[in-house]
NUTORLO-849874 format. One line per field, with one value per residue (C-alpha): z, y negated, x negated; residue in one letter. Coordinates in Angstrom, 1 decimal. Example, Ala and Ser with C-alpha at 12.3 -4.5 7.8 and 13.67 -1.06 7.14 Angstrom:
2
Z = [7.8,7.1]
Y = [4.5,1.1]
X = [-12.3,-13.7]
rest = [A,S]
***
This chain:
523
Z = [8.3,9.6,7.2,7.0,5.1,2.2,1.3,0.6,-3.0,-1.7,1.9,2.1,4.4,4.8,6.8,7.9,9.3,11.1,11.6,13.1,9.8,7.7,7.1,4.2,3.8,2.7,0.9,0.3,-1.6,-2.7,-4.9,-5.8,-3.3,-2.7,-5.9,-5.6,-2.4,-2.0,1.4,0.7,3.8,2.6,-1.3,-0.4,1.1,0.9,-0.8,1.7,2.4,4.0,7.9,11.6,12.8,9.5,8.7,5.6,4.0,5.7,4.2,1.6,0.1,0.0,1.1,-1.8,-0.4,-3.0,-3.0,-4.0,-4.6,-6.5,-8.2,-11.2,-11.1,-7.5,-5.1,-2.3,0.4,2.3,5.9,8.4,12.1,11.0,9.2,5.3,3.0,-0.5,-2.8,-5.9,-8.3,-8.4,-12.1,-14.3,-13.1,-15.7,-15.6,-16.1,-13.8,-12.1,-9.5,-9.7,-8.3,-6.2,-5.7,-3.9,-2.7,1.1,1.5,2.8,6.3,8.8,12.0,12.6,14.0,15.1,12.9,11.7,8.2,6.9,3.2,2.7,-0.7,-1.4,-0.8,2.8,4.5,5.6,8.3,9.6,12.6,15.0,12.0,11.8,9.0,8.7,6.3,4.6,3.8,1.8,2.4,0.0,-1.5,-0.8,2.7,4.7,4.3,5.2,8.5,11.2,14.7,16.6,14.7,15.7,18.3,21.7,20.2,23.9,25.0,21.5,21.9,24.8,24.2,21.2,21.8,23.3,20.0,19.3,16.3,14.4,12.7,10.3,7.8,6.2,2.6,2.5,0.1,-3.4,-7.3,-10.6,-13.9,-14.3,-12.4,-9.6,-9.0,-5.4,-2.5,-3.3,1.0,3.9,6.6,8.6,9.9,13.7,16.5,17.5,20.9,21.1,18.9,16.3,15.9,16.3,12.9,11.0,9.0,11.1,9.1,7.8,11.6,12.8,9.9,11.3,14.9,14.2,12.1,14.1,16.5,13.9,11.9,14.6,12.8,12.8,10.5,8.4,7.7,4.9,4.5,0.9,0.6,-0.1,0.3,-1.8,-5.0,-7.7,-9.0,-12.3,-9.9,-8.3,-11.6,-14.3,-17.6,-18.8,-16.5,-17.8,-21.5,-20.3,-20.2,-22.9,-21.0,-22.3,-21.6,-20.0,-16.5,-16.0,-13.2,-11.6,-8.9,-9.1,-7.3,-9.4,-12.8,-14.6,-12.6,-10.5,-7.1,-9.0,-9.7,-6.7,-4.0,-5.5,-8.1,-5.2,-3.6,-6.3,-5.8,-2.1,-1.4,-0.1,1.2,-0.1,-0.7,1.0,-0.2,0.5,-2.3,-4.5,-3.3,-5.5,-8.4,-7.4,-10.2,-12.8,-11.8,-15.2,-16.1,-12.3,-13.3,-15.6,-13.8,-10.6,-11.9,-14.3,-11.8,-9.3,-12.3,-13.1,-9.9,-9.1,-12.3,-11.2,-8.0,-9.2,-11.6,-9.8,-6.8,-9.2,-8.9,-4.9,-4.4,-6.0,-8.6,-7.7,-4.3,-2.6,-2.7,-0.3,-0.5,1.5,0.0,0.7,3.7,4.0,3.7,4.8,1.3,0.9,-3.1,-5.1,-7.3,-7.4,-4.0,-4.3,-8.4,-7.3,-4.3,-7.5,-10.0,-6.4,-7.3,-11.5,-11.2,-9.4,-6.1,-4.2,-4.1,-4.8,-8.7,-12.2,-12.7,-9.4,-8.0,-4.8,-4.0,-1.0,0.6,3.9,3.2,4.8,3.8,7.3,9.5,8.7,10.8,9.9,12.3,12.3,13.2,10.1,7.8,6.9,4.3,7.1,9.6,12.6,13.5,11.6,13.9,12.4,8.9,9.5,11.7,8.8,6.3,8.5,8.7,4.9,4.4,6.9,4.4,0.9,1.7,3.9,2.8,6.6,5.8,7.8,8.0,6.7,6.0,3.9,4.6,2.8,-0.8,-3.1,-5.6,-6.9,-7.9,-8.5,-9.4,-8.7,-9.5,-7.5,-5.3,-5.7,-3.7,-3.2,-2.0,-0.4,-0.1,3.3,4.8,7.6,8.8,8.3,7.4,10.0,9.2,11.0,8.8,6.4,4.4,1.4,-1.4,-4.6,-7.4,-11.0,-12.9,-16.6,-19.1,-21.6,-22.8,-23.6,-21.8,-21.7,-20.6,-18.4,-15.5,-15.3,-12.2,-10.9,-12.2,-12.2,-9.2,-6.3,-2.7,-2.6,0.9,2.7,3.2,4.9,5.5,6.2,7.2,3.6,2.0,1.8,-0.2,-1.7,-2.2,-6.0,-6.5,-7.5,-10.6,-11.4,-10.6,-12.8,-15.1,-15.7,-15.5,-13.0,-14.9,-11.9,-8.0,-6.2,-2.4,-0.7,-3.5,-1.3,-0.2,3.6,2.9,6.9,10.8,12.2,11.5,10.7,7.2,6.3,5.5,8.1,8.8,11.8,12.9,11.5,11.9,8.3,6.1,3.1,0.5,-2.1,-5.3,-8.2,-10.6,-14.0,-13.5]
Y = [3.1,4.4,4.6,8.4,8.3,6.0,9.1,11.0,12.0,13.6,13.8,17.3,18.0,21.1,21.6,25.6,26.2,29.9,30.7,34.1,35.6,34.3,32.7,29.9,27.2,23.8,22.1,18.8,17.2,14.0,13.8,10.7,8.3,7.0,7.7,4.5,2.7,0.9,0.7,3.0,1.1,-2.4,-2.2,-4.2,-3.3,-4.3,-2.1,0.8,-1.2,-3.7,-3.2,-4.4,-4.9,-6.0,-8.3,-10.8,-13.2,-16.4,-20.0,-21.3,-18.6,-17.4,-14.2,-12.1,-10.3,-7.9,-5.1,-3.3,-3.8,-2.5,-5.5,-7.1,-11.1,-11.0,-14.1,-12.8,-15.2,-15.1,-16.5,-16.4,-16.7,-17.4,-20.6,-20.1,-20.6,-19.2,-17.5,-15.5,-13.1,-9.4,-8.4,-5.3,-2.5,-2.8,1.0,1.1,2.7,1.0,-0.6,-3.8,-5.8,-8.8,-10.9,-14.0,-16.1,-17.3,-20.3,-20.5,-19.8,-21.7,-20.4,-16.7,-15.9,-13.4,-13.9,-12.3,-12.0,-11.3,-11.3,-11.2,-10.8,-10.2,-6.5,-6.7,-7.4,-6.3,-6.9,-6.9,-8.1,-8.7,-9.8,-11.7,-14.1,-14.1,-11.8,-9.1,-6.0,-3.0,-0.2,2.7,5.6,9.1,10.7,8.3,5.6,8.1,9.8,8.7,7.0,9.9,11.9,8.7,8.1,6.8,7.6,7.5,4.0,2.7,4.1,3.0,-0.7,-0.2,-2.3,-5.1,-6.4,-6.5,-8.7,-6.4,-4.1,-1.1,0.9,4.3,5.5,9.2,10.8,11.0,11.5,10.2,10.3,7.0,4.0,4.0,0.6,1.5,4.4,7.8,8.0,6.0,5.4,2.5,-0.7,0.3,-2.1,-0.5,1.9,5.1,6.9,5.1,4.0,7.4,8.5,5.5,5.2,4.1,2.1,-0.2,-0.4,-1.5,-3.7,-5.6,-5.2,-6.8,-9.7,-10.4,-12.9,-14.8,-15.7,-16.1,-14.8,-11.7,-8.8,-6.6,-3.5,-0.9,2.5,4.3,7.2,10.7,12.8,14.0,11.7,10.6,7.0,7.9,8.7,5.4,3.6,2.3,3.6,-0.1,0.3,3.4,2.3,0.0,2.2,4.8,8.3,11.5,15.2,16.6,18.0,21.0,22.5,18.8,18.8,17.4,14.6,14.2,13.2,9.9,7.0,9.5,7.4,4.2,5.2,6.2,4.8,1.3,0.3,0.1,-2.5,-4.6,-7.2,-7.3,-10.8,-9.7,-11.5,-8.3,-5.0,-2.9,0.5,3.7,5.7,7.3,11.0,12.7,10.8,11.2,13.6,11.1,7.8,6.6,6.3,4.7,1.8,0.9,2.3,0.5,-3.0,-2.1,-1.3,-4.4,-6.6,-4.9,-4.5,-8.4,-8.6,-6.7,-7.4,-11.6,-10.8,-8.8,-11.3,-14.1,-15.3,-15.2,-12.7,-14.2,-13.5,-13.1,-12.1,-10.7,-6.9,-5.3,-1.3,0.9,1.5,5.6,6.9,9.2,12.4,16.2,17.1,15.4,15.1,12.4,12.8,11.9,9.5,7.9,6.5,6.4,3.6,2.2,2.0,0.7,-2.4,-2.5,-1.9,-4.7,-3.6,-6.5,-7.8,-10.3,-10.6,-11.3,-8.5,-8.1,-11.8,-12.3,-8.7,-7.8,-4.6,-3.0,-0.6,2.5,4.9,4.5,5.2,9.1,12.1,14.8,17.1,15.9,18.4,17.5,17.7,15.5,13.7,12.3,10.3,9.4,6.4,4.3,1.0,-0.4,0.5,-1.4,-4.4,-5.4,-4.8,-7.2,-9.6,-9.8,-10.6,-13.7,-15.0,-14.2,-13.6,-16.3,-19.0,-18.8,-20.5,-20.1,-16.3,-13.7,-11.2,-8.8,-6.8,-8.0,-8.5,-7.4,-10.7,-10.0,-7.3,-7.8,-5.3,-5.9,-3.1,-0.4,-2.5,-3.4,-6.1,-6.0,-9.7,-9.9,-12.4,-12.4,-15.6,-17.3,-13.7,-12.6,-8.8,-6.3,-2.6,0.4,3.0,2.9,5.9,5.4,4.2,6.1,5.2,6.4,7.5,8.6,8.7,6.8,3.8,2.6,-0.4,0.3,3.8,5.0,6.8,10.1,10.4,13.6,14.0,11.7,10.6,10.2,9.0,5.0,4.5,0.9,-0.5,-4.2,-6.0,-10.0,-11.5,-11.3,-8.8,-5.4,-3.9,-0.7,1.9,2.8,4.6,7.8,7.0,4.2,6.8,9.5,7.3,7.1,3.7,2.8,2.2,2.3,1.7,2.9,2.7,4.7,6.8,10.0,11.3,11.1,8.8,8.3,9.1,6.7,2.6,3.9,3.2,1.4,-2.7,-4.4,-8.1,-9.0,-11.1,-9.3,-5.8,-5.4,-2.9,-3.8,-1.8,0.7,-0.3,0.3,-2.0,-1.3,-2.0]
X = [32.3,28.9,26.1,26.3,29.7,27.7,26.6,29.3,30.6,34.2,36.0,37.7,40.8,41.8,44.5,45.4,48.9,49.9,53.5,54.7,55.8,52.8,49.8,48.9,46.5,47.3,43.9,44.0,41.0,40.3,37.4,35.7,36.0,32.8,30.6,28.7,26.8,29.7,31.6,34.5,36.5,35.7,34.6,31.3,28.0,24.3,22.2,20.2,17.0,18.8,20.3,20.8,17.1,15.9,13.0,13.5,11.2,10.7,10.1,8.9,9.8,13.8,15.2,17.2,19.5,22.3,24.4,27.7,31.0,34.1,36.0,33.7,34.5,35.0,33.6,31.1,31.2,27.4,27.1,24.2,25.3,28.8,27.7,28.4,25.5,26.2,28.4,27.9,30.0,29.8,28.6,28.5,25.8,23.4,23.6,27.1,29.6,33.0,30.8,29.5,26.3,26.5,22.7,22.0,19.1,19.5,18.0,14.2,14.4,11.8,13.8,13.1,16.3,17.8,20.9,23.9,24.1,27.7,29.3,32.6,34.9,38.4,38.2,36.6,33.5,30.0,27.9,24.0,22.6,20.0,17.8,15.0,12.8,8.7,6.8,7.8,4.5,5.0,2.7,2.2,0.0,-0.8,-1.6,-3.7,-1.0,1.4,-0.5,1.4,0.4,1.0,-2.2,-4.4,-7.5,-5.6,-2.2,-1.1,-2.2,-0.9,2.4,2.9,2.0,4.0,7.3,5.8,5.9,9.7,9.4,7.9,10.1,9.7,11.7,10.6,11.3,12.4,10.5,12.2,11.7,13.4,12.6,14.6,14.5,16.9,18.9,18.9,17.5,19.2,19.6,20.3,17.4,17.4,15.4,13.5,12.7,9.5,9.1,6.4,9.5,9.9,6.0,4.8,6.4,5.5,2.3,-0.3,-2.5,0.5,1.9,-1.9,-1.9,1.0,-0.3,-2.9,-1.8,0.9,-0.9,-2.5,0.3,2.7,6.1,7.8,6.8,8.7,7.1,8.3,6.5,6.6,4.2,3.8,0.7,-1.0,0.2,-1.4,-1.7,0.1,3.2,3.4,2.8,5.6,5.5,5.0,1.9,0.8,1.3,-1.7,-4.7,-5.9,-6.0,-7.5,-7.1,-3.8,-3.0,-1.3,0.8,1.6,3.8,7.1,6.0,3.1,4.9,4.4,6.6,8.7,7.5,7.9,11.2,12.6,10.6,9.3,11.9,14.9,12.7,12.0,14.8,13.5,11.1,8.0,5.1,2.4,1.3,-1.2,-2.6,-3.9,-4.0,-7.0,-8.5,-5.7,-7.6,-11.3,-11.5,-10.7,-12.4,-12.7,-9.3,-8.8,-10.9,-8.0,-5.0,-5.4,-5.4,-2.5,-0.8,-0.7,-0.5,2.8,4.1,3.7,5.7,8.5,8.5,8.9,11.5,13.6,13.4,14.8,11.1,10.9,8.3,5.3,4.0,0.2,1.3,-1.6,-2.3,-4.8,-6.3,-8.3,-11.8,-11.7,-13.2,-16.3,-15.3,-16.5,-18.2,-21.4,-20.9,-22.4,-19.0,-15.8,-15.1,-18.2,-17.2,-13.3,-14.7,-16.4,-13.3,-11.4,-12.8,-12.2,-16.7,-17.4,-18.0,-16.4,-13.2,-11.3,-13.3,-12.0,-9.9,-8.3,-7.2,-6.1,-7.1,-8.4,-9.7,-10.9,-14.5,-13.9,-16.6,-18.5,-15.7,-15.7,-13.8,-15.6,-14.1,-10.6,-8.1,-6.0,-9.0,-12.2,-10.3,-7.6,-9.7,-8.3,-10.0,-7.0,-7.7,-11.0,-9.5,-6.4,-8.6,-11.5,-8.2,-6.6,-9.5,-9.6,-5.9,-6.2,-8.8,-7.4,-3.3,-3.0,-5.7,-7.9,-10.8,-14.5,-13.8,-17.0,-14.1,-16.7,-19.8,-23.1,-22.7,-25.6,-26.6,-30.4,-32.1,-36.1,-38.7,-42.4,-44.4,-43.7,-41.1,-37.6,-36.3,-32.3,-30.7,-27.7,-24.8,-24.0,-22.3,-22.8,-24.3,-27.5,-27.8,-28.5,-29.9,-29.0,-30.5,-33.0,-31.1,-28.5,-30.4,-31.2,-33.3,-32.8,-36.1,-36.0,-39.0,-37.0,-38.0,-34.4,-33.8,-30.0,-30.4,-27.3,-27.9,-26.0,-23.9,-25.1,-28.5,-31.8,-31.6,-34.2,-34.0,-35.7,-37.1,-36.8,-40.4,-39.0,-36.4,-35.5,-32.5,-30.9,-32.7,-34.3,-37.5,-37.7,-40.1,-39.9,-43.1,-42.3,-41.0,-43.4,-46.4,-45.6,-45.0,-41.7,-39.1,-36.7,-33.5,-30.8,-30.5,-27.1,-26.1,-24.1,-22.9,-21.8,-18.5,-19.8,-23.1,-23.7,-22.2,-20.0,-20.7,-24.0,-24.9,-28.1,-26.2,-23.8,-23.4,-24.9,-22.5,-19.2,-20.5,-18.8,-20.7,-22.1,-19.7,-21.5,-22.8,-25.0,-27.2,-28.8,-32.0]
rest = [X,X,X,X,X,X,X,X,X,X,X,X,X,X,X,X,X,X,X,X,X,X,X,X,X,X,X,X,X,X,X,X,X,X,X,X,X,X,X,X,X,X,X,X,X,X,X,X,X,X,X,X,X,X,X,X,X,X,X,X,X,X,X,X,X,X,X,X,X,X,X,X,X,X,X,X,X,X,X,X,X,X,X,X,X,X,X,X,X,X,X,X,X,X,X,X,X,X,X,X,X,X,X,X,X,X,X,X,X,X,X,X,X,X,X,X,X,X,X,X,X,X,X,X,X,X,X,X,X,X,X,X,X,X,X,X,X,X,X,X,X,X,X,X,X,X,X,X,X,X,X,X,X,X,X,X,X,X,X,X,X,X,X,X,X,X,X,X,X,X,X,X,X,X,X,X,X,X,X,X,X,X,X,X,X,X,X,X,X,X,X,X,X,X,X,X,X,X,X,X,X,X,X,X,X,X,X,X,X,X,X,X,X,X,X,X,X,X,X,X,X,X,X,X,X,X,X,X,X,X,X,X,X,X,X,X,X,X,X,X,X,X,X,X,X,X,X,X,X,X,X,X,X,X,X,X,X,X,X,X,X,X,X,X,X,X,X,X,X,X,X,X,X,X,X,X,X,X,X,X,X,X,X,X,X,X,X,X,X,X,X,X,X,X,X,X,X,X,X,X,X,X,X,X,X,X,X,X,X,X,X,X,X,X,X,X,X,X,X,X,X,X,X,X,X,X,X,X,X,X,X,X,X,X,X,X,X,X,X,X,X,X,X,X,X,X,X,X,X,X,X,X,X,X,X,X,X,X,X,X,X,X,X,X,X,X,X,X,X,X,X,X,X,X,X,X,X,X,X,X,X,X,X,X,X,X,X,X,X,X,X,X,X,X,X,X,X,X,X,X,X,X,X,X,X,X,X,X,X,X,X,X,X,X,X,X,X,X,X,X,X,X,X,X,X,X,X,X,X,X,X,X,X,X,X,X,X,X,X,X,X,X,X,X,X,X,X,X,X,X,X,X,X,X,X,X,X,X,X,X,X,X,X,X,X,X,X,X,X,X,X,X,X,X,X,X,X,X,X,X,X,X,X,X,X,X,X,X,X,X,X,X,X,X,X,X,X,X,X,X,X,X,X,X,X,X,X,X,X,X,X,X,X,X,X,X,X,X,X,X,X,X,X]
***
């Protein structure tokens, strides 16, 4: 029975019979068929993000795969290219209902395939091909995760190059809420081998993401999209997540989409049993408002889904697997608020990444690579390559262990003030620091005498001018708050929504041409 039939709650016939002398109808309903996910020909089926083209998780790890059928007790028989590997037992639904739930770990697969993957039980049988074993990514968030290839810079040439690399493959959530967790995807969509079609209306940043780490980790890539625009952190975050952080004041007139855990629910939870390899994430202008509470949210919410993600996999998917993020991009409004501390709490106030509170985090800085003119608004660059390339770069490093690789910009370490001169050092690898611009820095001056002073985020502060430079660090001009007598209590970089033109903010590495990422020191 074709996938489109899974869907169905009742199969009508209606039958209408005319004679000469009169006419009557003859209805004939049968309601109730198929109220589950299960195969109403065969009584078995694999649950909706599994299908022909399919990428599973490759070695060490081992590929859960689960599903539906009718008969509770029943033996599921589980064979890859028509060699038997497994069995299991189909269980209660832990939500109730006739149906029950069948769940098995393949065993770690080093060969990519393709196989055939069938399962079989007393009531019939089910069936997907063509599919294939390396890594599996999930890519989520708002908008920018969600803006497709076809928007992109050189849309044309990418498309066009884009099945060449036939062992990648890619699977789109439709976009759904719950207020409850679902068990599985409330519709069918299917697994893609990828052409200019198919690629066009996938998320560009998680399709360059696999691009580009395709050919250095030389095994096939599954690729699973799962955003909405426009979505709020809150959304895509459990309520055992939520319970984490302390929030304050209330919003009003969410969208639907917008309510606590609704995209958890629906469009993360159905994935859960699924072993994946990562995360990547693109998420974070919906909350630029609320920065504060981001600082707390964020972490929350990769440290819970790791959790679920490894318990639902039977422990498969990893527990720390590793999570990367867009840093947001510069934007249109040249605000000293809201992107500029959301970029801050983006990194649980470190400034860097991986750190303390985010292990095995890693993150592509994007606040140089700005669109201001795009046709689908500031906020939606279209340059989507050298996000997904330095995102890329840092994943070799921390995902997958690469050692020798500078995979950030310049990292501020040392901060000394000499009189009316602050000298800023920077961490920069094996590459020295190279300076484009000698714009970006801000000082904050205040005539108290507080040593712990906090510098206001909107107020207080002064542009700091670059007197020198070396090949690992840069001197500031602090005089103006020194000569009138005040103290310099604070230094920030780059704290704008659009703080410079295209890969031209002040810090890069020379070698890397990776921008230093914004900070801020109490001075």
């Amino acid at each position: 029975m074709s996938d489109k039939f899974r869907n169905l709650n009742a199969l009508f016939l209606i039958a209408l019979i005319n004679n000469t002398t009169m006419k009557w109808t003859i209805l004939v309903v049968c309601l109730h068929l198929c109220r589950t996910n299960v195969d109403c020909a065969s009584g078995i089926s694999f649950a909706r993000s599994y299908g022909n083209h399919m990428v599973l998780q490759g070695a060490p790890n081992r590929a859960v795969l689960w599903g539906f059928a009718h008969k509770i007790g029943d033996i599921v028989h589980v064979s890859l290219n028509n060699h038997e590997v497994t069995t299991t037992t189909v269980v209660a639904h832990s939500h109730g209902g006739s149906s029950g739930i069948w769940k098995v770990k393949l065993p770690a697969q080093n060969s990519k395939g393709p196989f055939v993957i069938h399962v079989s039980s007393s009531e019939g049988s089910a069936t997907i091909s063509d599919v294939l074993f390396g890594d599996v990514w999930f890519c989520s968030g708002q908008s920018n995760m969600g803006f497709k290839m076809n928007h992109v810079f050189n849309y044309t040439e990418e498309l066009n190059e884009a099945a060449k690399y036939s062992e990648i493959r890619i699977f789109s959530t439709n976009r759904h809420t719950s207020n409850t967790s679902l068990t599985d995807l409330s519709s069918v969509n299917h697994w893609y081998l990828p052409n200019s079609t198919s690629v066009g209306n996938f998320s560009a940043v998680c399709w360059l993401y696999g691009k580009y780490l395709y050919p250095h980790i030389h095994r096939p890539i599954g690729l699973i999209e799962s955003a909405w625009g426009g979505t709020i952190i809150e959304a895509w975050s459990s309520h055992d997540a939520l319970a984490k952080c302390t929030t304050t004041g209330h919003r009003v007139n969410r969208a639907a989409q917008n309510h606590p855990s609704v995209l958890f629910n629906a469009m993360v939870s159905p994935f859960l049993p699924m072993t994946i390899y990562g995360v990547i994430w693109y998420q974070g202008e919906s909350n630029s408002p609320h920065a504060d509470r981001y600082v707390c949210q964020f972490p929350a919410m990769i440290a819970d889904w790791r959790h679920k993600f490894h318990q639902a996999s039977m422990g498969e998917t990893n527990e720390t697997f590793p999570f990367g993020f867009v840093q947001l991009a510069g934007n249109g409004n040249d605000t000293n608020r809201g992107f500029p501390d959301l970029r801050w709490a983006q990194t649980a106030n470190y400034g860097h990444v991986p750190n303390a509170q985010l292990p095995n985090v890693f993150m592509s800085v994007a606040m140089d690579l700005p669109d201001f003119h795009s046709p689908y608004g500031s906020v939606h660059p279209r340059d989507k390559q050298d996000v997904a390339s330095r995102l890329v770069l840092a994943a070799r490093a921390v995902a997958y262990g690469e050692n020798g690789l500078d995979f950030q910009g310049p990292i501020p370490t040392k901060f000394t003030l000499h009189g009316s001169s602050l000298t800023i050092e920077f961490n920069q690898g094996n590459s020295p620091i190279e300076v484009r611009s000698d714009s970006g820095f801000e000082m904050c001056c205040t005539h108290s005498t507080d040593p712990n002073y906090q510098c206001p985020t909107t107020s207080g502060w002064s542009v700091a001018h670059m007197t020198s430079h070396s090949s690992s660090s840069i001197t500031l001009d602090v005089t103006s708050c020194t000569a009138h007598g005040m103290h310099i209590r604070g230094v920030r970089y780059a704290w704008h929504e659009g703080p410079c033109q295209v890969k031209h903010c002040a810090i890069y590495g020379r070698d890397n041409d990776l921008p230093a990422p914004p900070f801020k020191h109490h001075v």
